[in-house]
PyMOL CGO cylinders between C-alpha atoms (Angstrom):
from pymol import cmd
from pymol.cgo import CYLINDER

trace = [
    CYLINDER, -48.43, 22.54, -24.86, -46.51, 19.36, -24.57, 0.3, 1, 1, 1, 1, 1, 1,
    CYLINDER, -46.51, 19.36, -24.57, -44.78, 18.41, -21.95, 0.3, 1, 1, 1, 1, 1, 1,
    CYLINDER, -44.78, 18.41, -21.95, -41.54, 18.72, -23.68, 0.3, 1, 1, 1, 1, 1, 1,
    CYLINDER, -41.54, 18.72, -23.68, -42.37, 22.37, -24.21, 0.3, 1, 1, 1, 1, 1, 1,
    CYLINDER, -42.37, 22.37, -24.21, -42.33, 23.27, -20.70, 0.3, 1, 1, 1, 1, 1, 1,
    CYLINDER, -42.33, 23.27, -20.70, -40.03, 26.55, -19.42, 0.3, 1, 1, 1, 1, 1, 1,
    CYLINDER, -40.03, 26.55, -19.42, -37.21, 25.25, -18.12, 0.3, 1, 1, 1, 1, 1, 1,
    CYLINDER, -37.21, 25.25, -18.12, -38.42, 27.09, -14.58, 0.3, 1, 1, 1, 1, 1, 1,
    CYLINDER, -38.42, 27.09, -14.58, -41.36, 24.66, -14.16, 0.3, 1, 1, 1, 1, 1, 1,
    CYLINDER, -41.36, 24.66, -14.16, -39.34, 21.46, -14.86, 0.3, 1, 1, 1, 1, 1, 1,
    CYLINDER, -39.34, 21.46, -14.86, -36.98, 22.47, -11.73, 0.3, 1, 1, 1, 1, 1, 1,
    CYLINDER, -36.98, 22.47, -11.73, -38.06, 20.77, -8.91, 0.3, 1, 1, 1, 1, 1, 1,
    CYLINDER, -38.06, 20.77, -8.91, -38.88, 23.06, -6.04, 0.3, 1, 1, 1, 1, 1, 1,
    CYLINDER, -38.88, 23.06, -6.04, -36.79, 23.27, -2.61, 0.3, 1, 1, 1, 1, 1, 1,
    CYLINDER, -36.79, 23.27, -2.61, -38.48, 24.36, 0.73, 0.3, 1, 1, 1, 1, 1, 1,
    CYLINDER, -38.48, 24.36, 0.73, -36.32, 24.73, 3.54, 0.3, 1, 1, 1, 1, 1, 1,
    CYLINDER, -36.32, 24.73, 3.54, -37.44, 25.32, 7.11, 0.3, 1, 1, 1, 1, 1, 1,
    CYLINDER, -37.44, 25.32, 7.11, -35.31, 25.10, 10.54, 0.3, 1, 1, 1, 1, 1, 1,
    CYLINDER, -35.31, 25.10, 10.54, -36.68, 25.30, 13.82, 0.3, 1, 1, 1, 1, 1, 1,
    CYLINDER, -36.68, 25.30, 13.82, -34.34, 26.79, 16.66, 0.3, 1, 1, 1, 1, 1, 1,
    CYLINDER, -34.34, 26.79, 16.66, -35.73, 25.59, 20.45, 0.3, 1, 1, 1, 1, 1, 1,
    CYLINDER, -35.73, 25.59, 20.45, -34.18, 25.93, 23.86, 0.3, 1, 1, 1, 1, 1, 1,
    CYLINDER, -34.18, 25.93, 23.86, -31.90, 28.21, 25.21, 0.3, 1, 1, 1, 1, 1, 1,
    CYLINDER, -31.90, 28.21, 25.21, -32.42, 30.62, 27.93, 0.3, 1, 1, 1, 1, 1, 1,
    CYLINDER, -32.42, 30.62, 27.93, -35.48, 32.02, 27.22, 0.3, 1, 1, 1, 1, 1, 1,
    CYLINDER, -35.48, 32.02, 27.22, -36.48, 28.81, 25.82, 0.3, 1, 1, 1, 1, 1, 1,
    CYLINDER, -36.48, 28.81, 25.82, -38.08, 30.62, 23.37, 0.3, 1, 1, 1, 1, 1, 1,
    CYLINDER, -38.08, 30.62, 23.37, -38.69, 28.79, 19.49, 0.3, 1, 1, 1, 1, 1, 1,
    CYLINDER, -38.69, 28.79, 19.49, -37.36, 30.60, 16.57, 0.3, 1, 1, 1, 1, 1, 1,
    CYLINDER, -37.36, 30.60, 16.57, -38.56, 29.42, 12.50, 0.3, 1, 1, 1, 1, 1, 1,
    CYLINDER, -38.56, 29.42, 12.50, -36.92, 30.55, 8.91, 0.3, 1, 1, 1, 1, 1, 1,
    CYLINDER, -36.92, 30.55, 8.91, -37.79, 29.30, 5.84, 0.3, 1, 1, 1, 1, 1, 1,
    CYLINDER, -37.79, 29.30, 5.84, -36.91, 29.76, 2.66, 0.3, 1, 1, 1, 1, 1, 1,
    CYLINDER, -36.91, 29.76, 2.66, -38.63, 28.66, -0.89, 0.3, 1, 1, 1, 1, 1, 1,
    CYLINDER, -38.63, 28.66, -0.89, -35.74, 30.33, -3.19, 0.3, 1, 1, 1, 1, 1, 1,
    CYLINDER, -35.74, 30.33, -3.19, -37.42, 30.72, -6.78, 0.3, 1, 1, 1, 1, 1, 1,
    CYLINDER, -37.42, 30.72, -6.78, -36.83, 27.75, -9.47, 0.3, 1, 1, 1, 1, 1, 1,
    CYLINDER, -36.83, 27.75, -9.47, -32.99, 29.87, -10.51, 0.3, 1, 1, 1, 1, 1, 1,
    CYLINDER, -32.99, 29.87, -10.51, -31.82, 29.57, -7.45, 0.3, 1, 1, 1, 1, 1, 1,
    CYLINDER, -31.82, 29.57, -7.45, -32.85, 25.69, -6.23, 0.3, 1, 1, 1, 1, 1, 1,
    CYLINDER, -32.85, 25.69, -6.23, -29.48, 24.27, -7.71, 0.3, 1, 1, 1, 1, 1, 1,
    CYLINDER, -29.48, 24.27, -7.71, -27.42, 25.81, -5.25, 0.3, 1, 1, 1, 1, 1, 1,
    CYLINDER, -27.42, 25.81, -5.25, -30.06, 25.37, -2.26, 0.3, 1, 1, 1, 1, 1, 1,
    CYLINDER, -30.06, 25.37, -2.26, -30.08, 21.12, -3.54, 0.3, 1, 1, 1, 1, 1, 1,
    CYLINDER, -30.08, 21.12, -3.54, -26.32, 21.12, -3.25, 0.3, 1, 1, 1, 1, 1, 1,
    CYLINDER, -26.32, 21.12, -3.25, -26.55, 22.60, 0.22, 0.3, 1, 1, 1, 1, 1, 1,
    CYLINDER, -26.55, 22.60, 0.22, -29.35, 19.91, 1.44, 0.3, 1, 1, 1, 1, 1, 1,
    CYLINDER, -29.35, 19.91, 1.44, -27.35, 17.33, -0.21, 0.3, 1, 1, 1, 1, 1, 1,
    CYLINDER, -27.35, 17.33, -0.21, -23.78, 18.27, 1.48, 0.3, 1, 1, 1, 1, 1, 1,
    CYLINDER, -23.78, 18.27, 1.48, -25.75, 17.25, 4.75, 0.3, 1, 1, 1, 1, 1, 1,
    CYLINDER, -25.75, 17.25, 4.75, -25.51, 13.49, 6.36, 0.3, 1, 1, 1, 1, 1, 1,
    CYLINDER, -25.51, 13.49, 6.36, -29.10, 13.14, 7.08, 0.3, 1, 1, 1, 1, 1, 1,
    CYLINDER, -29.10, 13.14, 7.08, -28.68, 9.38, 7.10, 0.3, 1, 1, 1, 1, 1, 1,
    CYLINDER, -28.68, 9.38, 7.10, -26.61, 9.90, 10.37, 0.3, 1, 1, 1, 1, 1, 1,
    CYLINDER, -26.61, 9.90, 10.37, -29.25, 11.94, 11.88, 0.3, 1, 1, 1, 1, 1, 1,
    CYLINDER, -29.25, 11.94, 11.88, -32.18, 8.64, 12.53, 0.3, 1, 1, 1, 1, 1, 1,
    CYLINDER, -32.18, 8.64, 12.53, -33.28, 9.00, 15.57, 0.3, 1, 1, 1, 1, 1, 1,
    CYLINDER, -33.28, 9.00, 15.57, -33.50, 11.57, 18.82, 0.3, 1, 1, 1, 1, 1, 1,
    CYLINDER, -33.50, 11.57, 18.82, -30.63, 14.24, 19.00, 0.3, 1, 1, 1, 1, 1, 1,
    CYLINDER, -30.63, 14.24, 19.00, -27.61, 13.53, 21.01, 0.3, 1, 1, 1, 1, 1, 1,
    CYLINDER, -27.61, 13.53, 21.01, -28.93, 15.52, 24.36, 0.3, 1, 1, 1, 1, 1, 1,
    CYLINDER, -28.93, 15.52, 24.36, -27.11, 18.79, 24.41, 0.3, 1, 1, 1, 1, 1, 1,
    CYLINDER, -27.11, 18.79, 24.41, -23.72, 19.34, 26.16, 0.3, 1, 1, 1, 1, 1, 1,
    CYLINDER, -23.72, 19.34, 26.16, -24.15, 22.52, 28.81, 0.3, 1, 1, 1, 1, 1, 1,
    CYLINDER, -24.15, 22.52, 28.81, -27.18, 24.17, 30.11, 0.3, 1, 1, 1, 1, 1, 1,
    CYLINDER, -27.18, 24.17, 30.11, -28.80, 26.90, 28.29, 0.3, 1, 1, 1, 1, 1, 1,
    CYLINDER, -28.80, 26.90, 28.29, -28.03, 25.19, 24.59, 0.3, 1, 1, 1, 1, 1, 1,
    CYLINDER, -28.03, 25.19, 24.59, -30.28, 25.22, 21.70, 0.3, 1, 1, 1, 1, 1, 1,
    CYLINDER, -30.28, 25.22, 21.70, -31.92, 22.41, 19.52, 0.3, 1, 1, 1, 1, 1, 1,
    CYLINDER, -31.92, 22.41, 19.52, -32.34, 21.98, 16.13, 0.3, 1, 1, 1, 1, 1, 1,
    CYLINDER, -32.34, 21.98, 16.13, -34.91, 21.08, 13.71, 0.3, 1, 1, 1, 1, 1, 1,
    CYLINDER, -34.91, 21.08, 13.71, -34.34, 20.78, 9.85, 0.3, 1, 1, 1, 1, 1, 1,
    CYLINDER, -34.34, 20.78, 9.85, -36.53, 19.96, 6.91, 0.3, 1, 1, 1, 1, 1, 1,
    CYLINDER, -36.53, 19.96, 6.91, -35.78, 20.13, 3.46, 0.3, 1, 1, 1, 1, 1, 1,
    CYLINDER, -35.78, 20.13, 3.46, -37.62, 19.04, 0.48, 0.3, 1, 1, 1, 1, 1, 1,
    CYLINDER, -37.62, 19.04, 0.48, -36.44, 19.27, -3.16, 0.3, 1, 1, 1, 1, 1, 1,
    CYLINDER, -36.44, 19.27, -3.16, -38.03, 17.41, -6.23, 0.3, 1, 1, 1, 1, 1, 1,
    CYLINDER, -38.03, 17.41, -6.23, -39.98, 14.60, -4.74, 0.3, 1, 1, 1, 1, 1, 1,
    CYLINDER, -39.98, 14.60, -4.74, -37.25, 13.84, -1.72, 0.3, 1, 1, 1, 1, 1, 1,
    CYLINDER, -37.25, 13.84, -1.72, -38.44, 15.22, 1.71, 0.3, 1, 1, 1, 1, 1, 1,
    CYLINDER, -38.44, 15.22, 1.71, -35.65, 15.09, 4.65, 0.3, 1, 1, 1, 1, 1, 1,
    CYLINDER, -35.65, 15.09, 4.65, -35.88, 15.89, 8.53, 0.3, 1, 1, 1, 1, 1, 1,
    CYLINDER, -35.88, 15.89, 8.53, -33.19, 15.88, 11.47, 0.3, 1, 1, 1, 1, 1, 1,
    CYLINDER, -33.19, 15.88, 11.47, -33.50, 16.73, 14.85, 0.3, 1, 1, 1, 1, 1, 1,
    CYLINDER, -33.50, 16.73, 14.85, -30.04, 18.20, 15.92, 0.3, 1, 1, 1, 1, 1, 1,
    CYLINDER, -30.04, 18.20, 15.92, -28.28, 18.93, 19.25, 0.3, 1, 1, 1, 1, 1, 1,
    CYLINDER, -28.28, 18.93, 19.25, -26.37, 22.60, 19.30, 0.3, 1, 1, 1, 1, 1, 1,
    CYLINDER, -26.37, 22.60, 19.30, -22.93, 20.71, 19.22, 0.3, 1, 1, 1, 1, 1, 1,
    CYLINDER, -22.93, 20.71, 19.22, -23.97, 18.83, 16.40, 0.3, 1, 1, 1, 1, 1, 1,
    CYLINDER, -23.97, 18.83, 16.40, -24.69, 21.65, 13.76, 0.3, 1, 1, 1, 1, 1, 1,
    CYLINDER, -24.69, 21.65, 13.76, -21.21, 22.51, 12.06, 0.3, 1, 1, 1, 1, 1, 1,
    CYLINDER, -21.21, 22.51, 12.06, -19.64, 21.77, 8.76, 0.3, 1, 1, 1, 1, 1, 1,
    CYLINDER, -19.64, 21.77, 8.76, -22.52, 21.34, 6.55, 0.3, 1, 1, 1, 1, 1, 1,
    CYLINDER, -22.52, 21.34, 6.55, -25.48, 21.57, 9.13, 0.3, 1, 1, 1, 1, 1, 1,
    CYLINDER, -25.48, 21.57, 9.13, -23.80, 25.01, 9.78, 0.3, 1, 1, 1, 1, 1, 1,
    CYLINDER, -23.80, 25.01, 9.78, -23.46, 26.38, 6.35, 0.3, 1, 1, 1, 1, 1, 1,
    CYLINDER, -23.46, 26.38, 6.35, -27.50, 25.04, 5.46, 0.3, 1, 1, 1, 1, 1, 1,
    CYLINDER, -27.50, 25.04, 5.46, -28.83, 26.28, 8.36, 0.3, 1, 1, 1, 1, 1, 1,
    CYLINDER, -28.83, 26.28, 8.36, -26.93, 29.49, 8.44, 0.3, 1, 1, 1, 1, 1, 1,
    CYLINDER, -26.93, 29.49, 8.44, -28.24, 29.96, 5.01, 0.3, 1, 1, 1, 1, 1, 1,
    CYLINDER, -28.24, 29.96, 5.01, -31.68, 29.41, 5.22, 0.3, 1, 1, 1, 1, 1, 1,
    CYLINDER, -31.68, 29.41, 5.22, -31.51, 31.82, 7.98, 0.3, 1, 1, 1, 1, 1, 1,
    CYLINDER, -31.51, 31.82, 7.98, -29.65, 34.54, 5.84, 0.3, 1, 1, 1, 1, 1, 1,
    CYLINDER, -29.65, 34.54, 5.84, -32.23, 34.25, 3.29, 0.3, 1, 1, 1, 1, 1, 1,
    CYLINDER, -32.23, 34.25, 3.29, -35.38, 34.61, 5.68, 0.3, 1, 1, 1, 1, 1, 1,
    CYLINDER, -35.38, 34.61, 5.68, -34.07, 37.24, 7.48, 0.3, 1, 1, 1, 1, 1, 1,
    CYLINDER, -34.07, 37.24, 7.48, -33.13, 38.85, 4.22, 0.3, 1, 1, 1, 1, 1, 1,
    CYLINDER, -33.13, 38.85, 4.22, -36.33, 38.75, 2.85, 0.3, 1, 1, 1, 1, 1, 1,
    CYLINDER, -36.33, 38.75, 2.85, -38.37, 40.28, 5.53, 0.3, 1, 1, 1, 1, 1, 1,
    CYLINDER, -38.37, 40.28, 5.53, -39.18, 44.22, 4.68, 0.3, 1, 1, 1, 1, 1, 1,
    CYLINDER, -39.18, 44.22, 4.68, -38.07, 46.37, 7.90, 0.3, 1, 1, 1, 1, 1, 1,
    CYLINDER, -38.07, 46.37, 7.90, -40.39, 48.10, 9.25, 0.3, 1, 1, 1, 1, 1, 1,
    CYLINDER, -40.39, 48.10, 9.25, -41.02, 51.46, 9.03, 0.3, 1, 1, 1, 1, 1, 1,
]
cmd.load_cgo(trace, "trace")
C-alpha cells in the first residue's frame, strides 16, 4: 500500500496527555492520562495548543498558602512533546480546562468496580 493510501486514522498524529497532581495535605501524588483514539486528537491538539507553555520555562512560581497542590503537565501530539511544572494558583483559563479534561477522561474510562 502506498503511503498515499493510508486510512485517514493512521495519518493523525497521536496525542498523549498525562498530569501529575503533588502536594497538598496528605501530600499524596495523583496521575491521569489520556491517549483519546486518532477521532478524537483534533479537539485534544486544540486544548494543548490553547496553553502558554512558552511562559511556563523554568521552576513553578512557589505556591501561595500552605496545604496547595503542584502541577505537572505533558502533552505530546504529532512529533511536538511539551512539559510545565505549575503552581495551584497558576492553573486557570486554559491550564484549567486541559487539565480538567484529561482528568474527566481518565476517570471516565476506568470500569467501577464491582
Amino acid at each position: 500500500m502506498a503511503t498515499d493510501e493510508l486510512p485517514a486514522a493512521r495519518a493523525t498524529p497521536e496525542v498523549r496527555i498525562t498530569v501529575v497532581r503533588t502536594g497538598g495535605f496528605a501530600g499524596v501524588a495523583r496521575r491521569w492520562s489520556v491517549a483519546p483514539p486518532p477521532r478524537e486528537a483534533p479537539v485534544w491538539a486544540e486544548l494543548i495548543d490553547a496553553c502558554p507553555w512558552e511562559h511556563t520555562t523554568g521552576p513553578p512560581t512557589p505556591p501561595r498558602g500552605a496545604d496547595r497542590f503542584c502541577w505537572e503537565v505533558a502533552a505530546a501530539h504529532g512529533g511536538d512533546a511539551r512539559h510545565a511544572e505549575l503552581a495551584d494558583q497558576d492553573v486557570d483559563g486554559p491550564w484549567r480546562v486541559l487539565i480538567d479534561a484529561v482528568r474527566s477522561a481518565a476517570d471516565d474510562s476506568v470500569a467501577p468496580e464491582q
